[in-house]
C-alpha positions in Angstrom: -78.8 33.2 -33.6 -78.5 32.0 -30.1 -77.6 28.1 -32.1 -75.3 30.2 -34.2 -73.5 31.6 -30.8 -73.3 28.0 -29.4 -71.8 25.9 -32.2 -68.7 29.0 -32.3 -68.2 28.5 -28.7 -68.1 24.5 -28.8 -66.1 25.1 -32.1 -63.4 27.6 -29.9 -63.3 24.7 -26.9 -62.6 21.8 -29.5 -59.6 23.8 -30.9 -58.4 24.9 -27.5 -58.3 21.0 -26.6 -57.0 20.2 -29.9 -54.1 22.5 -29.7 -53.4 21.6 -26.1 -53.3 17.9 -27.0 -51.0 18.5 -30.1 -48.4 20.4 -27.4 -48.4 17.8 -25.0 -47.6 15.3 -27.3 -45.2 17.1 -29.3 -43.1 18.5 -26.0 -40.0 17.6 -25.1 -40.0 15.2 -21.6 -38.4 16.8 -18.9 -35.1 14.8 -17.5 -35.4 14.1 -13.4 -32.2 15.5 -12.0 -31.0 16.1 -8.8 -29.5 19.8 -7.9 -27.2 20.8 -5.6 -26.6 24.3 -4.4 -23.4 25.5 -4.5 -22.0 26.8 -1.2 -19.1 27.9 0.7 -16.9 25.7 3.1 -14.0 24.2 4.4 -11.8 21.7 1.8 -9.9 19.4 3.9 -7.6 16.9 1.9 -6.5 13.5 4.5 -4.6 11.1 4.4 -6.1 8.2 5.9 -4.1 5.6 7.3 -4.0 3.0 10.4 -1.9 3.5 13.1 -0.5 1.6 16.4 -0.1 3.1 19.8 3.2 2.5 21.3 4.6 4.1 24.7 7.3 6.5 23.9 9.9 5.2 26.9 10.1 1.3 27.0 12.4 0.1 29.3 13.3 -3.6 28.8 14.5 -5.8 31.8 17.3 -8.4 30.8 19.1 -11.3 32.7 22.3 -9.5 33.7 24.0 -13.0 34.5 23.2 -16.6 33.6 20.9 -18.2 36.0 17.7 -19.5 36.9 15.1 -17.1 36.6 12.5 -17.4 39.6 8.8 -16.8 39.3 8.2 -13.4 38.3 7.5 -11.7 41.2 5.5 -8.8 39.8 2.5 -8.9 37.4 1.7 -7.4 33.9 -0.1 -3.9 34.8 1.2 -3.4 38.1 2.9 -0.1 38.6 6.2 -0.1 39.8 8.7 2.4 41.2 12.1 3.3 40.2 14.9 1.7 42.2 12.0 0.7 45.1 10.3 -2.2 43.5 11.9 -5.6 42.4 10.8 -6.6 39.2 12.6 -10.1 39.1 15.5 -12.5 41.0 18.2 -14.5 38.9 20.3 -17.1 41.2 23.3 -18.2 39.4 23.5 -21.4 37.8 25.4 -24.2 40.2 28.1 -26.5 38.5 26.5 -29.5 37.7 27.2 -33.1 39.8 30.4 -35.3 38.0 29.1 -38.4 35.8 31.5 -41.2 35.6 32.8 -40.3 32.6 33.2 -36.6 33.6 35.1 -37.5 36.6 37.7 -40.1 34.9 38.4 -37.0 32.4 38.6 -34.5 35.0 40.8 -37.2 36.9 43.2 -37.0 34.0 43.6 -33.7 33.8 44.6 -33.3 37.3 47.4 -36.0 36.9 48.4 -34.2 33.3 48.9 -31.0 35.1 51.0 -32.4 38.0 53.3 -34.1 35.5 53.6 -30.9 33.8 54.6 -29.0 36.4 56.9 -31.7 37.7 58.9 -30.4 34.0 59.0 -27.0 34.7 60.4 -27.8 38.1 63.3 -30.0 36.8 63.7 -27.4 33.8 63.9 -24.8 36.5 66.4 -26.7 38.3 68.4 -27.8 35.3 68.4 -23.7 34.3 69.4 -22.5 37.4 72.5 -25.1 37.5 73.3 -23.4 34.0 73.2 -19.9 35.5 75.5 -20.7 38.1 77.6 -22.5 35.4 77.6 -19.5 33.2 78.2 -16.8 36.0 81.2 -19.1 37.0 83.2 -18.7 33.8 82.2 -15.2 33.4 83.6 -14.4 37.0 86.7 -16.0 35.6 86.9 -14.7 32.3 86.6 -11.3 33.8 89.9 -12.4 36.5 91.9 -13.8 33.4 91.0 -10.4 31.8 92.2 -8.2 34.5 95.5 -10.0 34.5 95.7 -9.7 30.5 95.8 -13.5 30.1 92.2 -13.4 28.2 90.9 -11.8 25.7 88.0 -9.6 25.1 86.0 -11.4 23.0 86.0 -14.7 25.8 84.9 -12.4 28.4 81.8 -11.1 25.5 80.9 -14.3 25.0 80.9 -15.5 28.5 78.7 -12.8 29.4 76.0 -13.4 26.8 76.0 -17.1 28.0 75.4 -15.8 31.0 72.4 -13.0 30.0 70.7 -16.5 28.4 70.7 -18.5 31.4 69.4 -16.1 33.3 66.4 -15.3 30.8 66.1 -19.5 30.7 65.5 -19.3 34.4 62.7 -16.4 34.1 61.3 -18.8 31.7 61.7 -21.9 33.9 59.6 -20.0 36.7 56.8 -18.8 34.3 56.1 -22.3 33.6 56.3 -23.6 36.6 53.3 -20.4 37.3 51.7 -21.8 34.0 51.4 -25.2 35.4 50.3 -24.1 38.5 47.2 -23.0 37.1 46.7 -25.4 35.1 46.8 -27.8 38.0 44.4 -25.5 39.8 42.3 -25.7 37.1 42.0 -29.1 36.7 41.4 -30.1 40.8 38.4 -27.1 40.3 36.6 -29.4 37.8 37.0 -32.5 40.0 35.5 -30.4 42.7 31.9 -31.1 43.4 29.6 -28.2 44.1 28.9 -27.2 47.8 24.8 -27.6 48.9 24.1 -24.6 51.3 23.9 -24.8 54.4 20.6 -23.2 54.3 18.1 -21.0 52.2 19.8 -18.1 53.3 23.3 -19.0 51.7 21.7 -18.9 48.1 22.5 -15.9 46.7 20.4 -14.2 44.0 20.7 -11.4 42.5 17.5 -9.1 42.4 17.0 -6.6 39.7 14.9 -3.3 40.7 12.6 -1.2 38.4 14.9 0.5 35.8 11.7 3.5 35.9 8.4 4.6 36.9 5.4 3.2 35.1 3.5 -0.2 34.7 4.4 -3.4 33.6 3.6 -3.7 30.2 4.6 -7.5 29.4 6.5 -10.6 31.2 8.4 -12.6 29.3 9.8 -15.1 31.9 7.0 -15.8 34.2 7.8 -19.4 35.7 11.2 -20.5 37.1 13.7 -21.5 34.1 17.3 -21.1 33.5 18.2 -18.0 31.6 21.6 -16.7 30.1 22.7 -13.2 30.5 21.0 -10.4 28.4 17.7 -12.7 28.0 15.1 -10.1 28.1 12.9 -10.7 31.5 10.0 -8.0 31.1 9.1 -4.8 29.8 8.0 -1.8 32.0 6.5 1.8 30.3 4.2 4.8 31.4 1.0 4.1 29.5 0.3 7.5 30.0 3.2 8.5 27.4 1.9 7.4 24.7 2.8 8.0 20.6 1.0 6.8 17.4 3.0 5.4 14.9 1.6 5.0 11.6 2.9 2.9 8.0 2.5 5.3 5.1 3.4 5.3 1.8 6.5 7.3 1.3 4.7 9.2 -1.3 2.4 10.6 1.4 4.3 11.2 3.7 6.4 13.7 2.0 3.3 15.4 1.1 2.5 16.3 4.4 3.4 19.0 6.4 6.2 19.3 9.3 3.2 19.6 12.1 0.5 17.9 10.5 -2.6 17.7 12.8 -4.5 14.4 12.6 -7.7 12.9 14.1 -7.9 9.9 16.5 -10.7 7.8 15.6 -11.8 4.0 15.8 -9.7 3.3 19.5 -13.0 2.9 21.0 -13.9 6.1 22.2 -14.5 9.8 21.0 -12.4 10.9 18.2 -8.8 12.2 19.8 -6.2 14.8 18.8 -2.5 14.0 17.5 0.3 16.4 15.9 2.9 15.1 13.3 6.3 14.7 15.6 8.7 12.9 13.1 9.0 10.7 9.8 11.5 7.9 10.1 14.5 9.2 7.3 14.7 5.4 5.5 11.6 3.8 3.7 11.3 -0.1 3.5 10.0 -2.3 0.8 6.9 -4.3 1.6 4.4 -6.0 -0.2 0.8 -5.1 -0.5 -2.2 -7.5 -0.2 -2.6 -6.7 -4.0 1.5 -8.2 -4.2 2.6 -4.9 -4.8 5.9 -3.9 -3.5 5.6 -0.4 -2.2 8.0 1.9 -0.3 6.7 2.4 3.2 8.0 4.7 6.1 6.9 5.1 9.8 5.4 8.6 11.3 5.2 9.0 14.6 2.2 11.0 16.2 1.8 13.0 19.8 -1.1 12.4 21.4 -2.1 16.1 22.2 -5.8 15.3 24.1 -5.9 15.2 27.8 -4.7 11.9 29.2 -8.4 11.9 30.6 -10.1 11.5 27.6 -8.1 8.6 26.5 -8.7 6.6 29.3 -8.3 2.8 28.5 -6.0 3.3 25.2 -3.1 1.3 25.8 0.4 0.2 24.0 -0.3 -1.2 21.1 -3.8 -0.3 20.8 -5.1 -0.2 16.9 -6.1 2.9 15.6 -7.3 4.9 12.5 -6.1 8.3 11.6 -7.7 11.0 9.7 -4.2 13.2 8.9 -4.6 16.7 7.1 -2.4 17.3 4.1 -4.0 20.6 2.7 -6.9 22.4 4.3 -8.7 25.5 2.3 -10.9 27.6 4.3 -13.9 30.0 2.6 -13.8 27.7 -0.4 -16.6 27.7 -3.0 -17.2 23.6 -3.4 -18.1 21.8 -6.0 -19.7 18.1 -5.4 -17.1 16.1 -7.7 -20.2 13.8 -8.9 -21.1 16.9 -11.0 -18.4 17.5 -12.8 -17.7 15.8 -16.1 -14.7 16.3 -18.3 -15.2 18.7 -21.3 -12.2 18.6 -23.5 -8.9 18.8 -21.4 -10.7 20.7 -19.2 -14.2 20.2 -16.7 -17.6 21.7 -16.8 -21.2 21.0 -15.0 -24.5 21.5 -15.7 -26.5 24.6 -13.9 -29.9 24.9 -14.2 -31.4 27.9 -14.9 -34.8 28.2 -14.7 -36.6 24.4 -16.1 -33.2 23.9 -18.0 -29.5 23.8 -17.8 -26.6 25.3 -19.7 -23.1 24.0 -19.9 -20.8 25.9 -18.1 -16.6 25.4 -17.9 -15.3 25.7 -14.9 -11.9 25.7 -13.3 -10.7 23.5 -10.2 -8.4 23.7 -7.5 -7.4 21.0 -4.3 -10.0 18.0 -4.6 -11.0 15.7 -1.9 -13.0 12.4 -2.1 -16.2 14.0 -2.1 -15.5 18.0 -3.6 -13.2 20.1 -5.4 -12.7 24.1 -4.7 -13.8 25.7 -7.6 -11.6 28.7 -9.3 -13.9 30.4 -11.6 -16.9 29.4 -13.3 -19.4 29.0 -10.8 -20.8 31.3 -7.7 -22.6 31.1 -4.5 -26.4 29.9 -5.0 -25.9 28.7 -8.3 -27.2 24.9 -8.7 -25.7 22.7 -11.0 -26.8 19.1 -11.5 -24.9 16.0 -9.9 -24.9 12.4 -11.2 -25.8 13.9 -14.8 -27.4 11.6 -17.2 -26.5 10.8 -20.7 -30.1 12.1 -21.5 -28.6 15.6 -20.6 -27.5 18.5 -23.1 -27.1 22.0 -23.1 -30.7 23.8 -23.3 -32.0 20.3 -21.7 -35.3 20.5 -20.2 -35.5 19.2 -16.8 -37.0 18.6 -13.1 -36.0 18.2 -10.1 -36.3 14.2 -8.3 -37.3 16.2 -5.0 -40.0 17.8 -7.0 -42.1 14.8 -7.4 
């Protein structure tokens, strides 16, 4: 009895094995996921973009005559005061000395102009001997008139002679003028230039700091001649600074009028910046792909405190993190686990050791998530990075599990 008793028992063990055997080796192998739990936050759609620090009131410095430009008596970052501090001396340009050939011309024009006006004076001469000629016969034309010996039409014609010798003799006098400057003129080239007396008789003329702020940039820092309106240097308040960044046009008109951005990769901790103004006209440039694309400038305020910006500078690269769209108490979804199903999307939430298919609808997407409409809930974990190996009723673990 008691043999009986054992050989059921071992019998009910070798079955029990048996049947656990066949099930392991008939179940399905679970697929390694990884889950994410759904949650709520902040959607914030950027534009990313890099941008250029300029000063916002650059005052340039220019040659107002043509000159020689001495030494630059200031340096690049020293401050300077309006209408106090000289920012750089132009002395005007002395004629240059006569060569031979110079001289012999100018000699020639001084002789041409005397013998010109030695014309006008004999044409003045010769027209003023007319005038009296013509005023003559008019005085007697008008006699012979009186008496009614001449006509009417003699003493007409005698007086318009006369009205033409006296215009002939304005005329003889403004050439004689004419000539007269021409001679003047001509003995001015011949002239050679005066040396000064002394250091002191050199006159320059100093130009003074247009407006408060630094030197930014010289561009004449040695003595050299310079013509008028040659720009000298270039003074602004570094402290005034604006960020100007090169966007595509289609951004930009995304974004709204006072689009907040964030500073980042000046050297220091990330600043703040509000949208001030998009430039109205695009430009064409090409890519580094040699695309052409339509791009337009937007300028930035810097809004931090000058303090925590110390160091940035005009013309100082930056990068800038601007916020087109910005969803608050949003329910995101990781877009690596979404996949398209049909013209819509849908993810894979586990439930339990296995997942179900389940559509959902999404809003605003970022780089990394998407607000989801309906379809999904708070807690709920769906799958990201699914697998091909992955269907509905799918049995799975999770990689964390392990």
């Amino acid at each position: 009895m008691a043999q009986t008793r054992r050989n059921i028992i071992l019998s009910l063990i070798g079955a029990t094995v048996a049947g656990g055997l066949l099930y392991v080796s008939f179940r399905p192998e679970p697929v390694p996921v990884d889950l994410h739990s759904i949650g709520r936050g902040t959607l914030t759609i950027t534009v990313d973009v890099d941008g250029t620090t300029r000063v916002k009131d650059l005052f340039e410095v220019a040659a107002p005559i043509s000159g020689v430009a001495l030494r630059s008596p200031v340096e690049v970052g020293q401050p300077v005061i309006a209408g106090e501090t000289v920012v750089a001396e132009v002395e005007p340009v002395e004629p240059a000395l006569l060569d031979t050939r110079s001289r012999l011309q100018a000699e020639a024009g001084v002789r041409e102009a005397e013998a010109a006006l030695t014309v006008a004076e004999t044409d003045l001469a010769r027209a003023i001997e007319d005038q009296l000629y013509a005023k003559t016969q008019y005085d007697r034309e008008a006699t012979l008139v009186d008496r009614g010996v001449s006509s009417i039409s003699r003493l007409e014609d005698a007086h318009q002679k006369r009205v033409i010798a006296d215009a002939a003799v304005a005329a003889a006098e403004a050439r004689i003028e004419q000539a007269k400057g021409t001679l003047a003129r001509a003995q001015a080239a011949l002239t050679e230039p005066a040396l000064p007396s002394d250091a002191a008789a050199v006159c320059c003329t100093s130009i003074l700091a247009p407006s408060d702020g630094v030197v930014l940039s010289i561009d004449v820092i040695s003595e050299r001649p310079v013509t008028a309106g040659t720009r000298l240097l270039t003074i602004g308040d570094p402290r005034e600074l604006e960020i100007v960044a090169d966007l595509l046009s289609s951004d930009a008109v995304r974004l709204p009028t006072d689009a907040l951005a964030q500073v980042e990769r000046w050297g220091g901790a990330a600043l703040e910046a509000r949208l001030k103004s998009i430039e109205p006209a695009a430009r064409t440039k090409v890519s580094a792909l040699g695309i052409d694309e339509q791009r337009v400038d937007a300028v930035f305020d810097l809004t931090s405190p000058a303090e925590d910006r110390q160091g940035l500078g005009h013309g100082f690269a930056v990068f800038l993190r601007i916020t087109e769209y910005e969803e608050r108490d949003a329910i995101l979804l990781p877009l690596s686990a979404a996949f398209r199903l049909g013209d819509g999307w849908a993810v894979f939430r586990a439930n339990g050791d296995r997942v179900e298919t389940v559509p959902v609808e999404l809003g605003r997407r970022n780089g990394r998530y998407a607000s989801v409409t309906s379809g999904l809930s708070e807690r709920d974990r769906v799958v990201v990075h699914p697998s091909d190996k992955l269907s509905d009723d799918a049995l799975i673990v999770e990689r964390t599990a392990f």
